[in-house]
C-alpha positions as CSV (number, residue, x, y, z in Angstrom):
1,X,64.3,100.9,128.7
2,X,67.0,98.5,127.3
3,X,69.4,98.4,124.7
4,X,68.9,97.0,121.3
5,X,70.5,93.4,120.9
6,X,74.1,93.7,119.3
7,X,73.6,93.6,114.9
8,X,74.1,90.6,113.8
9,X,76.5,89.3,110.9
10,X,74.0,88.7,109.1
11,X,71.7,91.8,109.5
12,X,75.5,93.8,108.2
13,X,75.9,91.6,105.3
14,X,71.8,91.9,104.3
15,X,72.1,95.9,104.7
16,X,74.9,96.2,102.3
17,X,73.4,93.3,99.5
18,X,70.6,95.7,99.7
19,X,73.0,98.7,99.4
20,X,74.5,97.1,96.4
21,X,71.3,96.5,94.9
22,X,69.8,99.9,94.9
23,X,72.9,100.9,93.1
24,X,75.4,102.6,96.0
25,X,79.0,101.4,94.6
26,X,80.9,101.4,97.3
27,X,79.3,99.5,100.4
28,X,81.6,98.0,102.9
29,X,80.6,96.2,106.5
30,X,83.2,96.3,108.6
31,X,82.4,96.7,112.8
32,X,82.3,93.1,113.1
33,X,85.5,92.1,111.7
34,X,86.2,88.7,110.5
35,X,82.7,87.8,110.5
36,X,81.3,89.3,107.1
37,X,83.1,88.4,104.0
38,X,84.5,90.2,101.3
39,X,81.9,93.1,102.8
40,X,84.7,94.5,104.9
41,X,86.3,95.1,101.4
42,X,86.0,97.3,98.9
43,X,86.3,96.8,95.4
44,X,86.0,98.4,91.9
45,X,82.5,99.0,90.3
46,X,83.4,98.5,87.0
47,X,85.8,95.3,87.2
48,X,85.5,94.2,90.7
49,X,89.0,94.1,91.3
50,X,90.3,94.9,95.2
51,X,90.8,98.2,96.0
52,X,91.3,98.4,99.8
53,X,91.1,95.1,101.9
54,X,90.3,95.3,105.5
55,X,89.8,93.3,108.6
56,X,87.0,95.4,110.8
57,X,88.0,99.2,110.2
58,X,91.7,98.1,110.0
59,X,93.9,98.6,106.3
60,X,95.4,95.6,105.6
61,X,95.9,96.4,101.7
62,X,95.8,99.1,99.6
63,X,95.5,98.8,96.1
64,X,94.2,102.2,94.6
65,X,97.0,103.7,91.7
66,X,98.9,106.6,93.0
67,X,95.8,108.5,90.4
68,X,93.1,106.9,92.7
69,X,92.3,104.2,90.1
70,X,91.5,101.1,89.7
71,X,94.8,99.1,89.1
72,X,93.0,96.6,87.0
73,X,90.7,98.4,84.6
74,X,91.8,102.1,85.3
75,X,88.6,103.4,86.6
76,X,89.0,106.3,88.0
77,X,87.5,105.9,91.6
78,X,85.9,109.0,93.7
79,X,87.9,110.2,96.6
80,X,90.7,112.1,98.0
81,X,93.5,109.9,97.5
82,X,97.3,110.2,98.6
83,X,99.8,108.8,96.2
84,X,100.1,106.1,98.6
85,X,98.9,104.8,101.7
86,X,100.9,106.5,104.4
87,X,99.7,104.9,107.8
88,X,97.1,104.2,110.0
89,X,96.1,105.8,113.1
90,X,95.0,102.6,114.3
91,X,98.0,99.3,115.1
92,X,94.5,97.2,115.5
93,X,91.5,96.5,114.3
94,X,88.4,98.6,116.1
95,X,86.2,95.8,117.4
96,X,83.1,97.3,119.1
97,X,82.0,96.2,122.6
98,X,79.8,93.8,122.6
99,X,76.8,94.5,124.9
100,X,75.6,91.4,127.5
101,X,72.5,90.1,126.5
102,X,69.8,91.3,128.4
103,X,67.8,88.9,130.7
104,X,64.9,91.2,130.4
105,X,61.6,90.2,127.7
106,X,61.3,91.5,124.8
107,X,58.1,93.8,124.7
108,X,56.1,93.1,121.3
109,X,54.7,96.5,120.3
């Protein structure tokens, strides 16, 4: 048996456009940091505005109100929020290993 070939960019970014279409609200990609977007973000619902910016799994902003709200339209936004981001357990982002490619052939089933 061999391993599946690492997810692509691409594959993340199509799996949360589809997310996004079927109506979930808060859909982020973010194991290949730097490499998907605004997907490693997420943002408001109702106005769009940034809530919490990421690179990969790693907070670089956070935007919510001390209420957990929106700070540009005042939507309340689901969660268990502190009054303010505290800390991270993290000093990095996570950036998963990235398997070799495998020299063996694909099997078509």
């Amino acid at each position: 048996m061999t391993d599946p070939e690492n997810t692509s960019a691409e594959t993340l970014m199509r799996a949360a456009e589809i997310g996004k279409r079927a109506g979930l609200r808060y859909v982020y990609a973010g194991n290949l940091p730097g490499m998907v977007g605004d997907w490693e973000n997420t943002r408001c619902p109702n106005c769009q505005g940034l809530l919490i910016e990421r690179y990969g799994y790693l907070i670089t902003g956070y935007f919510l109100t001390p209420q957990g709200c929106c700070p540009s339209c005042g939507a309340s936004i689901p969660g268990r929020w502190d009054p303010a981001f505290r800390r991270q357990i993290t000093t990095g982002p996570f950036v998963p290993l990235m398997r070799p490619q495998s020299d063996l052939p694909v099997l078509n089933s």
